[in-house]
FIKOLZA-1660 file (N, C-alpha, C; in steps of 0.1 Angstrom, whole numbers, plus 5000, padded with zeros to 4 digits):
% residues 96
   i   px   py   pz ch aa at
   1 8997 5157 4278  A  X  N
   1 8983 5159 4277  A  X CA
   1 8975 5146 4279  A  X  C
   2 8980 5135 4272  A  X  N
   2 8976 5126 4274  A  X CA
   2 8975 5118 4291  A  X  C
   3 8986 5120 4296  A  X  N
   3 8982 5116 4311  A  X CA
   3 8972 5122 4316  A  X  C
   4 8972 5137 4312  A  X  N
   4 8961 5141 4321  A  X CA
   4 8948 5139 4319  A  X  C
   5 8946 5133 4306  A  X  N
   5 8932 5131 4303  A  X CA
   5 8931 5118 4306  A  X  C
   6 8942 5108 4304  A  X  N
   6 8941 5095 4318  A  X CA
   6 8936 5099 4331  A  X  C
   7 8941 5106 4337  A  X  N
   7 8938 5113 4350  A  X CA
   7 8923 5115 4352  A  X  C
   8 8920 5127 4345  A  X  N
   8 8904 5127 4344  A  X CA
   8 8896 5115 4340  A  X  C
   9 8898 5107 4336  A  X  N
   9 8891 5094 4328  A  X CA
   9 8891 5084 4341  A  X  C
  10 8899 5088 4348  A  X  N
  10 8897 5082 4360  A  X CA
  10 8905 5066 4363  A  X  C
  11 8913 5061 4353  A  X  N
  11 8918 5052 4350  A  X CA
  11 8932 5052 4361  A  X  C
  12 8933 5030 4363  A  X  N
  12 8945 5033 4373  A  X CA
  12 8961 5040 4370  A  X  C
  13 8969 5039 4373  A  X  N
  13 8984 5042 4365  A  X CA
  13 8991 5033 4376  A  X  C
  14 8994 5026 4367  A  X  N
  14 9007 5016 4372  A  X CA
  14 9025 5022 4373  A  X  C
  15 9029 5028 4362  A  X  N
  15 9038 5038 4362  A  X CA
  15 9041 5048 4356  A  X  C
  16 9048 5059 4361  A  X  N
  16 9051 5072 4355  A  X CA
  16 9069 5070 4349  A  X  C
  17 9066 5076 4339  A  X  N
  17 9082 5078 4339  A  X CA
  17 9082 5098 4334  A  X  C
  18 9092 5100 4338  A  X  N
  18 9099 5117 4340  A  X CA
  18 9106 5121 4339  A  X  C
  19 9107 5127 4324  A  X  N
  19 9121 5135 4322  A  X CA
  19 9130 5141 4336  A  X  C
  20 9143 5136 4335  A  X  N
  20 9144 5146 4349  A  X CA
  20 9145 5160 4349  A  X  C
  21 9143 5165 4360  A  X  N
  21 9137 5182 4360  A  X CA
  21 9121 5184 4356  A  X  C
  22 9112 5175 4355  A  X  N
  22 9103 5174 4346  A  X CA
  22 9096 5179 4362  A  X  C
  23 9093 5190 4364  A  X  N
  23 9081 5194 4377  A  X CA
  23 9067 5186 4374  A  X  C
  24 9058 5188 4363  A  X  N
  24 9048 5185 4363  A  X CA
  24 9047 5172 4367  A  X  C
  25 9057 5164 4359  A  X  N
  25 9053 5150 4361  A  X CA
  25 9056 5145 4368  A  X  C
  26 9067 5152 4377  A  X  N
  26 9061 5149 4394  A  X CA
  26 9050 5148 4400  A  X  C
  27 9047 5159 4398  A  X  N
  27 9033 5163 4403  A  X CA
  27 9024 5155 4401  A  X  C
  28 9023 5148 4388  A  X  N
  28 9014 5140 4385  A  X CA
  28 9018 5127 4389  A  X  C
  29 9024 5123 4388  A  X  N
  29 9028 5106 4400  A  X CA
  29 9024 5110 4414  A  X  C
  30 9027 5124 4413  A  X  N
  30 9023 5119 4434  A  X CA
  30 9006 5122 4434  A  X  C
  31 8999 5127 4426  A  X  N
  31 8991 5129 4426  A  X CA
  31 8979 5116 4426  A  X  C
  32 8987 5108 4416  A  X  N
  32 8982 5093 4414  A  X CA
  32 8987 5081 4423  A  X  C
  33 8996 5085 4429  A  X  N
  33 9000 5079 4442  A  X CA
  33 9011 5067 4434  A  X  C
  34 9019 5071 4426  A  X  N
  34 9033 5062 4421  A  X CA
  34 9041 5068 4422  A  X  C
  35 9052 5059 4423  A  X  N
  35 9065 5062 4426  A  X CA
  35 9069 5070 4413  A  X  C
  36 9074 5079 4408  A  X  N
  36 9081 5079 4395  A  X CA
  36 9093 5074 4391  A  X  C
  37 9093 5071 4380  A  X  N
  37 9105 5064 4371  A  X CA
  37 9114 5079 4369  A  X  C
  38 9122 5081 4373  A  X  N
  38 9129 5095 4367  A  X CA
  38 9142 5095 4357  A  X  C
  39 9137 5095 4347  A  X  N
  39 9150 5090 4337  A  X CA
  39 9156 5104 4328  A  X  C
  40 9166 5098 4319  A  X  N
  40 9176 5113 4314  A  X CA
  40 9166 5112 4299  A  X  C
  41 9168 5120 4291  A  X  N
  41 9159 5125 4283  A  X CA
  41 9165 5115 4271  A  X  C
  42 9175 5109 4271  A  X  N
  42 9179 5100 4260  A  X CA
  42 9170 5085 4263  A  X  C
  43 9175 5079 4276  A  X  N
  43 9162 5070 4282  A  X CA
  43 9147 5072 4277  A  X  C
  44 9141 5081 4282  A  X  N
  44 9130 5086 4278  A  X CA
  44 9125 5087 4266  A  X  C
  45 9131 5090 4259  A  X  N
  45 9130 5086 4240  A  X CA
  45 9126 5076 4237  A  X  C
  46 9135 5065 4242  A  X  N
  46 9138 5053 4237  A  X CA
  46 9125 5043 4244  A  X  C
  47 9119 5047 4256  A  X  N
  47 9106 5043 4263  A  X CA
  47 9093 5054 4252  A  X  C
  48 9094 5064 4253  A  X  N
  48 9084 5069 4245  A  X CA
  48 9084 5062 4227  A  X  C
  49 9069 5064 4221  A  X  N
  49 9067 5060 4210  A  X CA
  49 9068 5070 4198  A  X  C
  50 9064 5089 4203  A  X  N
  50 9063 5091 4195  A  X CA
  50 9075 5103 4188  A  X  C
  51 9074 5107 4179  A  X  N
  51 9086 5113 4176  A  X CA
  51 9094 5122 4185  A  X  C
  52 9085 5132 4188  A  X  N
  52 9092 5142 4197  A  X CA
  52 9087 5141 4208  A  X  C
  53 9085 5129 4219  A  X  N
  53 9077 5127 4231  A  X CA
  53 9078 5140 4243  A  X  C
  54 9073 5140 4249  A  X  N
  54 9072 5149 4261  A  X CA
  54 9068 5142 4272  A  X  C
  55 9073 5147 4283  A  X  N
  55 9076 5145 4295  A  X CA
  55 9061 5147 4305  A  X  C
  56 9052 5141 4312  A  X  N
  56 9058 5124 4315  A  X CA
  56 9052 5112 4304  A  X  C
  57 9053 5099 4307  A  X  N
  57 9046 5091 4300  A  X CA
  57 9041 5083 4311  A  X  C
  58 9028 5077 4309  A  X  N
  58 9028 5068 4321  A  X CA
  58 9023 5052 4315  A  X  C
  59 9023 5046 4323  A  X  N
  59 9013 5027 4316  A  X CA
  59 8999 5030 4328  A  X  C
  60 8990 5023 4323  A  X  N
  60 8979 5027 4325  A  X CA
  60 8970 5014 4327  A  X  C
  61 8962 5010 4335  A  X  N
  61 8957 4999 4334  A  X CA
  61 8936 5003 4326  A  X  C
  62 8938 4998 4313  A  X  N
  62 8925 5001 4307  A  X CA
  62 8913 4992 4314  A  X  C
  63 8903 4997 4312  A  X  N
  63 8896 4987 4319  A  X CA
  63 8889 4978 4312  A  X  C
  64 8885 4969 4314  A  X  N
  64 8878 4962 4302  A  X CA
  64 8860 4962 4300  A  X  C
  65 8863 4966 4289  A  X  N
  65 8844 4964 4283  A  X CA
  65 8841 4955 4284  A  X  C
  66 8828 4954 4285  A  X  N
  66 8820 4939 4287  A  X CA
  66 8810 4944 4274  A  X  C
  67 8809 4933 4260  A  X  N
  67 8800 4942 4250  A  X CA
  67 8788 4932 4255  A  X  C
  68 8780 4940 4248  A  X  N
  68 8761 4932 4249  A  X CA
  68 8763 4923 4237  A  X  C
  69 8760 4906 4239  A  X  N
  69 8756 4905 4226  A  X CA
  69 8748 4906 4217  A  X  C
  70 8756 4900 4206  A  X  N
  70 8745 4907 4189  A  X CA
  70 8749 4921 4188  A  X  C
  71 8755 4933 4196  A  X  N
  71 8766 4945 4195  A  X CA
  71 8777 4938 4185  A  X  C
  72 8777 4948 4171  A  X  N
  72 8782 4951 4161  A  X CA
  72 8795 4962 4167  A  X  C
  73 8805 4960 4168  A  X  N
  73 8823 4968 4173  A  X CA
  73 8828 4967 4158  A  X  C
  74 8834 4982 4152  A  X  N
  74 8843 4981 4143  A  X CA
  74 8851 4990 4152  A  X  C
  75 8867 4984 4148  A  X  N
  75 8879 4994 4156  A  X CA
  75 8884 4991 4145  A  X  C
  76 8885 5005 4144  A  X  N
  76 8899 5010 4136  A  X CA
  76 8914 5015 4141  A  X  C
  77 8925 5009 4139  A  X  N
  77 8933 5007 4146  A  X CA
  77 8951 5012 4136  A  X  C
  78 8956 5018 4138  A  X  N
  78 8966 5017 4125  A  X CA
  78 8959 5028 4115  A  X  C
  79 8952 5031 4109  A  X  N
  79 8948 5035 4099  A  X CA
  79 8963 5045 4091  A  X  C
  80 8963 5043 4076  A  X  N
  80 8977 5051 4072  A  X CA
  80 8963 5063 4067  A  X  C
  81 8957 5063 4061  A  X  N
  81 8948 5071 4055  A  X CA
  81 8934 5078 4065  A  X  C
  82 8937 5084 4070  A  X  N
  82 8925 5085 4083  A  X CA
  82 8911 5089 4072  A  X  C
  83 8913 5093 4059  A  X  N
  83 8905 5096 4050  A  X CA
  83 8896 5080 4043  A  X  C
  84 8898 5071 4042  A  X  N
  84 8895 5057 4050  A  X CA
  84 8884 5057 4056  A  X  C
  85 8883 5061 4068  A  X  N
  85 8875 5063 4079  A  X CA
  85 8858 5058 4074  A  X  C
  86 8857 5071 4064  A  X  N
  86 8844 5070 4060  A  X CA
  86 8836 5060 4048  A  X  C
  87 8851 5055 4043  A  X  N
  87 8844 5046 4033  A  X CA
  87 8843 5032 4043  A  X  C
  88 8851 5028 4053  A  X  N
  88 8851 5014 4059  A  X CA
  88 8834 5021 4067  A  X  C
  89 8827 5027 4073  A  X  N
  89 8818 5032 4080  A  X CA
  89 8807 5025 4068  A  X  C
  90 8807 5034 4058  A  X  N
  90 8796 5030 4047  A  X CA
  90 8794 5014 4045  A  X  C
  91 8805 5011 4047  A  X  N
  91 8810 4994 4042  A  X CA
  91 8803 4993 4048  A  X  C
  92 8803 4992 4060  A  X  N
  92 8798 4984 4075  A  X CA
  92 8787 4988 4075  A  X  C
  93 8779 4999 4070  A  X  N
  93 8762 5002 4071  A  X CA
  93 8761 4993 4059  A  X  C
  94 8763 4988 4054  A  X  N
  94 8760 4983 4037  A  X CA
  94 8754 4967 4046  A  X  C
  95 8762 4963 4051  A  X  N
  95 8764 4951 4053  A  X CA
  95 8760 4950 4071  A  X  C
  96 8752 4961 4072  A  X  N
  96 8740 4955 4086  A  X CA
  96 8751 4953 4100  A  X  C
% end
C-alpha cells in the first residue's frame, strides 16, 4: 500500500524490489519505469523492515522542503507511546 501511495504522491522511485511471482509489483516498476529487483521471499525479509513485509518494497527519492523562516517544525519520529503525541503538542503550544 505504501508504494502505491508513493505512486500517487508523485514521488521519484529509484528501486523496486519483488517477491518473485509477485504480479503487482511488477506492474508497479514498469509502471514507474525501473527495472525490478526480483528476489526469493527469504532475501526480501531481510531488505524489508517490517515484521511481516509484503511484496513490493521500493527506495524512493523524498523531496526536500524548503521551511520559511521563524516556521516552528516539531517531528516526531520513533515515538514508543503514540499516546505522547498530545502532551509533547501542549508542550510546544506552552512555549510559543
Amino acid at each position: 500500500m505504501a508504494c502505491e501511495d508513493a505512486l500517487e504522491a508523485g514521488v521519484a522511485f529509484d528501486q523496486v524490489f519483488v517477491v518473485d511471482g509477485d504480479e503487482r509489483g511488477m506492474a508497479l516498476a514498469e509502471i514507474v519505469g525501473v527495472a525490478p529487483r526480483v528476489v526469493t521471499a527469504d532475501v526480501f525479509a531481510k531488505v524489508a523492515t517490517t515484521e511481516t513485509p509484503q511484496s513490493p518494497v521500493a527506495v524512493v527519492h523524498i523531496p526536500r522542503s524548503e521551511l520559511k523562516p521563524g516556521l516552528a517544525v516539531m517531528v516526531l519520529w520513533g515515538l514508543a507511546d503514540p499516546g505522547n503525541t498530545g502532551t509533547l503538542i501542549r508542550t510546544a503550544a506552552a512555549f510559543g
